[in-house]
C-alpha positions in Angstrom: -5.6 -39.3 106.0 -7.0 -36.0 106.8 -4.3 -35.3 109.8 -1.6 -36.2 107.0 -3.1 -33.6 104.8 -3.4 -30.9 107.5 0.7 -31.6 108.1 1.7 -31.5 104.8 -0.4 -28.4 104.1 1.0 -27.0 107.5 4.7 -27.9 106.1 4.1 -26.4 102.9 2.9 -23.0 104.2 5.6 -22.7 106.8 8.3 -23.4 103.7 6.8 -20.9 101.5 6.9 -18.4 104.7 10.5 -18.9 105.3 10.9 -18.7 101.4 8.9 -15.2 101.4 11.0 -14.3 104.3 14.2 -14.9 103.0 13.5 -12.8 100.2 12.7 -10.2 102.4 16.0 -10.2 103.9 17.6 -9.8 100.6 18.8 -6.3 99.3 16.5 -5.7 96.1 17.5 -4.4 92.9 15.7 -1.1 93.7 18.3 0.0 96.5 21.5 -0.9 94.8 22.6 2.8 94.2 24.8 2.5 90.8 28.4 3.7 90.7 29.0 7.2 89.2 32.1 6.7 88.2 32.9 10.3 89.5 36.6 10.2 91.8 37.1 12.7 94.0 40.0 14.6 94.2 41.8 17.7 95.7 39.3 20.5 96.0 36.4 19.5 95.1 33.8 19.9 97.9 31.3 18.1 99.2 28.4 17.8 101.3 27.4 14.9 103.7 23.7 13.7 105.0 24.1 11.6 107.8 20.8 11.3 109.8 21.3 11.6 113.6 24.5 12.9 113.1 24.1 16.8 113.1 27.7 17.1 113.3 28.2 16.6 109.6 25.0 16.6 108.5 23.8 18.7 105.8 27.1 20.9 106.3 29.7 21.9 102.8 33.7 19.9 103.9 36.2 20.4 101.2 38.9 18.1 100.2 42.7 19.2 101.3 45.6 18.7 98.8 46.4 15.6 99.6 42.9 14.5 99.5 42.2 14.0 103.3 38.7 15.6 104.2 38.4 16.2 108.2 35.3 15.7 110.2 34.3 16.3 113.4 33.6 13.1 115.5 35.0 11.2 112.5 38.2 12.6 112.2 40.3 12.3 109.7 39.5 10.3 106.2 41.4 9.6 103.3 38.4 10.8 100.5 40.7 11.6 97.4 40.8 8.2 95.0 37.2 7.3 96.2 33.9 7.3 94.2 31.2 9.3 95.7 29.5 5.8 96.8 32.7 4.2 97.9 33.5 7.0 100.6 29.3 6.6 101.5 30.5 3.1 102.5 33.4 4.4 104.4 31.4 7.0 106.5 28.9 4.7 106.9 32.2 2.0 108.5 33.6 4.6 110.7 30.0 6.1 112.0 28.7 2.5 113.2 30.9 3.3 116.2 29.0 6.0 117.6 25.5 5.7 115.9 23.2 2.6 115.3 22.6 1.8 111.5 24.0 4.8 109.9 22.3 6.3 106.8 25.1 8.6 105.4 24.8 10.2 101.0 27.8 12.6 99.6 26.5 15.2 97.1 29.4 16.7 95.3 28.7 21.0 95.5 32.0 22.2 93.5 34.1 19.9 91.0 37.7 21.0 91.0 39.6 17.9 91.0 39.4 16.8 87.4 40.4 19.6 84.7 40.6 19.6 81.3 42.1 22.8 79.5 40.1 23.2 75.9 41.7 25.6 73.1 42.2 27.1 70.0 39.0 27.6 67.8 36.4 26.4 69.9 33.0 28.6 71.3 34.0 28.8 75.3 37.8 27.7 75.2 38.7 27.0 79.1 38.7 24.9 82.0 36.4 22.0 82.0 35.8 19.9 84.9 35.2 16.5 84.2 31.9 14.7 86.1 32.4 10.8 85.7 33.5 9.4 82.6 33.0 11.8 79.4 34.4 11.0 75.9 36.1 13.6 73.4 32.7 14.5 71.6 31.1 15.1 74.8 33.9 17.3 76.0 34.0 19.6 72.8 30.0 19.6 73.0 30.8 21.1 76.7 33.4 24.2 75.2 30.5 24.9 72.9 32.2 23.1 69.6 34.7 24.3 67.0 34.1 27.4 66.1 33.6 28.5 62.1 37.2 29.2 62.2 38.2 25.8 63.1 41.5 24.5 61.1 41.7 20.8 60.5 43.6 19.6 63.5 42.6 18.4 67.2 45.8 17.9 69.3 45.4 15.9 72.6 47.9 16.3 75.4 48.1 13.7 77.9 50.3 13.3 81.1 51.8 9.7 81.0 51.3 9.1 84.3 47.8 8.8 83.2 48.1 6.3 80.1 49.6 7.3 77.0 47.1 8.2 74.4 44.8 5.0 72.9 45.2 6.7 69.5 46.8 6.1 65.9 49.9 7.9 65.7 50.7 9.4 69.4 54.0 9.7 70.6 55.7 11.0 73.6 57.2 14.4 73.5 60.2 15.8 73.5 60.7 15.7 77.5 58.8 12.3 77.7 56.4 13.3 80.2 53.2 13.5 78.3 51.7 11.3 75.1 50.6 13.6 71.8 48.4 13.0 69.3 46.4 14.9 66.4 43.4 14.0 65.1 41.1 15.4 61.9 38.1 17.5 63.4 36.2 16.7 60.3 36.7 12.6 61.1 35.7 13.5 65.2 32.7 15.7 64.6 31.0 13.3 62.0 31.9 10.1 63.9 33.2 7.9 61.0 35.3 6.4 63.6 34.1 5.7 66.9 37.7 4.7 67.9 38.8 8.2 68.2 36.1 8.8 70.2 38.3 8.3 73.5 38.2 9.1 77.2 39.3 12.0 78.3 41.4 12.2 81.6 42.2 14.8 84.2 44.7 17.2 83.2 44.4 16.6 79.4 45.1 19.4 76.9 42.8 19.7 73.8 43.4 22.2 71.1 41.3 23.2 68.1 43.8 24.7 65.1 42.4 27.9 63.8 41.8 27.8 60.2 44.5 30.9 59.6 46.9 28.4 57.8 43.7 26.4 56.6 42.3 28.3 54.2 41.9 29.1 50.4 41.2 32.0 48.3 39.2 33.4 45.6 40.8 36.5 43.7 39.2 37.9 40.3 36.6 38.2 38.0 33.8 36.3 41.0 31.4 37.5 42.8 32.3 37.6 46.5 35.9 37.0 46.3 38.4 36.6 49.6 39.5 33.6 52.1 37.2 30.7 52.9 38.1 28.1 55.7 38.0 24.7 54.9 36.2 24.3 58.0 38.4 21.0 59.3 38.8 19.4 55.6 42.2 18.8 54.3 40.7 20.2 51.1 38.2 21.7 49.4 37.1 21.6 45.1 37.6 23.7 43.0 33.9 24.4 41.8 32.8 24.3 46.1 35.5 26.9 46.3 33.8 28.9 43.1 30.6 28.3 44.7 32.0 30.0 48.1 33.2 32.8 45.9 29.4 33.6 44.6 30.3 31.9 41.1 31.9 33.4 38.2 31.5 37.2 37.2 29.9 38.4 34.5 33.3 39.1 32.4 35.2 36.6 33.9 37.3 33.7 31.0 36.9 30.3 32.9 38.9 28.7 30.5 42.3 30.7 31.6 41.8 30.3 35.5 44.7 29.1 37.4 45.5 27.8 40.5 48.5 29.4 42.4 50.0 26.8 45.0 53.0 27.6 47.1 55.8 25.2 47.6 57.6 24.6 50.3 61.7 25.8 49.8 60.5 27.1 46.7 60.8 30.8 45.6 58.2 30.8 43.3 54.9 29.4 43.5 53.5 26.7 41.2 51.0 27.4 38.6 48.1 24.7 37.7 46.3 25.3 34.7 41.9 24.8 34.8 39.4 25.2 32.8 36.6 26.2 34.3 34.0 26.2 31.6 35.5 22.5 31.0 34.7 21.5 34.7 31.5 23.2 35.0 30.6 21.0 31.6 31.9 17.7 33.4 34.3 17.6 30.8 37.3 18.2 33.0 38.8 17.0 36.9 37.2 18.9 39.9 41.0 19.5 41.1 41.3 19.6 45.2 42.6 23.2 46.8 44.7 22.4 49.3 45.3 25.0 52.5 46.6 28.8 51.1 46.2 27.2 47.3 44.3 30.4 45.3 42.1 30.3 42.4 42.7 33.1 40.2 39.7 33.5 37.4 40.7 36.3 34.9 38.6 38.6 33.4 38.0 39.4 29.9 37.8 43.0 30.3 38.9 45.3 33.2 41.8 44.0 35.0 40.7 44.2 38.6 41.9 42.3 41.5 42.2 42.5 44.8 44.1 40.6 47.1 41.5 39.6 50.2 44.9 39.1 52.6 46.4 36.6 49.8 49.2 35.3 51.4 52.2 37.4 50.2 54.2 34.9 48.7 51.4 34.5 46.0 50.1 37.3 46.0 52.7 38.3 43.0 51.9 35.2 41.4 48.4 35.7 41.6 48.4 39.3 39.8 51.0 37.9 37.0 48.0 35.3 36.0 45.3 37.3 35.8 47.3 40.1 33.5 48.8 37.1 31.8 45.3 36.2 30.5 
């Protein structure tokens, strides 16, 4: 009885240690090196650490145009379409021949493969080099954001050998070769829809509108009259815009303000009565400005005005409404 007990005891150990040893053999969670992401392309240089291969090792290679990088004892490999860790495993492949159990990391030193041109009303407008996956917020973050300036537009240029666009509303262009699309700073920036939120690709083209042809104005009896941006809205109210403007002068007659609007094909601007006092009350509409509309206040006594680069084409407009009154 005892002898079967020492055997099955015996057994039982000698399971567990082929148990324990199996696990051993395994690769454990801890070693698995995660994917970057990051695919190399033309130009962009890298650096190699092979141990026991001081040919290589610890020495700057960069990738040729058609994304072949050449190494001595190695020779020639084909490193352009590869992730970092999928040309690790390649080196690793092609140095078993000469060395036992090769131990080979890539460190990318320069990106150049991957650009993405930024413009328009942004902070540091430029070439951005893209490092593994990065969305559209991420990418403006990295050109320092829209500027103060910023109009209401972000247009997206895409090469359509690369996808068209994933967005509402793109369309090829006129020569077919790349997908358009524009999108509403405003909507990107405060991330009411993630959906917009897309990835960018090498070679994409993102433009921020200045606010030139986004803006309204101010003119008369106020306190700080001139041009405000709507800063990415499509439009702005008519008491934010008095607020912009410093409020009402001391002379001014809110009840005869009027906002001058230009028309498109139109000779002669359009003219929208609003009472100001009757807003300001809550007893009238907050009426939307829309982009180069101008709010003219009058004033009950001296007629001053000045024009704060008023478009010209209301300009006229704007001086007949404040004499008018």
């Amino acid at each position: 009885m005892k002898t079967a007990l020492n055997n099955t005891g015996s057994a039982f150990i000698a399971l567990l240690l082929a148990i324990v040893s199996a696990i051993a053999q395994q690769p454990g969670n801890t070693a698995v090196k995660l994917d970057s992401g990051y695919v190399l392309g033309p130009d962009d240089q890298i650096v190699i650490h092979a141990i026991d291969v001081p040919e290589i090792s610890d020495k700057p290679f960069l990738i040729g145009t058609n994304g072949n990088v050449t190494l001595p004892l190695i020779g020639r490999v084909q490193a352009g379409g590869l992730t970092v860790e999928q040309l690790e495993l390649e080196l690793n492949a092609r140095l078993a021949r000469y060395v036992k159990d090769p131990q080979v990391s890539v460190t990318v030193t320069e990106f150049r493969s991957q650009p993405v041109s930024v413009f328009g009303a942004v902070t540091k407008p430029g070439v951005i080099q893209l490092r593994g996956r990065k969305a559209l917020y991420e990418v403006l973050s990295d050109a320092g954001g829209p500027r103060e300036t910023a109009g209401a537009t972000i247009t997206i240029t895409r090469r359509r050998e690369n996808g068209d666009l994933p967005l509402p509303g793109a369309k090829p262009d006129a020569t077919g070769q790349f997908s358009i699309a524009e999108l509403n700073v405003q909507g990107v920036l405060a991330g009411r829809n993630p959906a917009v939120n897309i990835e960018i690709k090498p070679n994409d083209v993102i433009s921020v509108s200045e606010a030139d042809s986004n803006m309204v104005y101010v003119v008369g009896d106020v306190e700080h009259g001139g041009g405000f941006t709507l800063g990415g809205r499509q439009s702005v109210s008519v008491l934010m815009a008095l607020s912009l403007a410093g409020g009402l002068g001391r002379t001014a007659k809110p009840e005869k303000a009027r906002i001058i609007r230009a028309l498109p094909g139109e000779p002669r601007p359009q003219e929208i009565p609003v009472n100001l006092k009757q807003v300001l009350n809550g007893k009238a509409e907050d009426l939307g400005l829309r982009p180069q509309d101008v709010l003219v206040v009058p004033t009950s006594g001296h007629k001053t005005f000045t024009t704060y680069s008023v478009p010209a084409m209301v300009a006229a407009a704007a001086y007949a409404a404040i004499y008018r009154f």
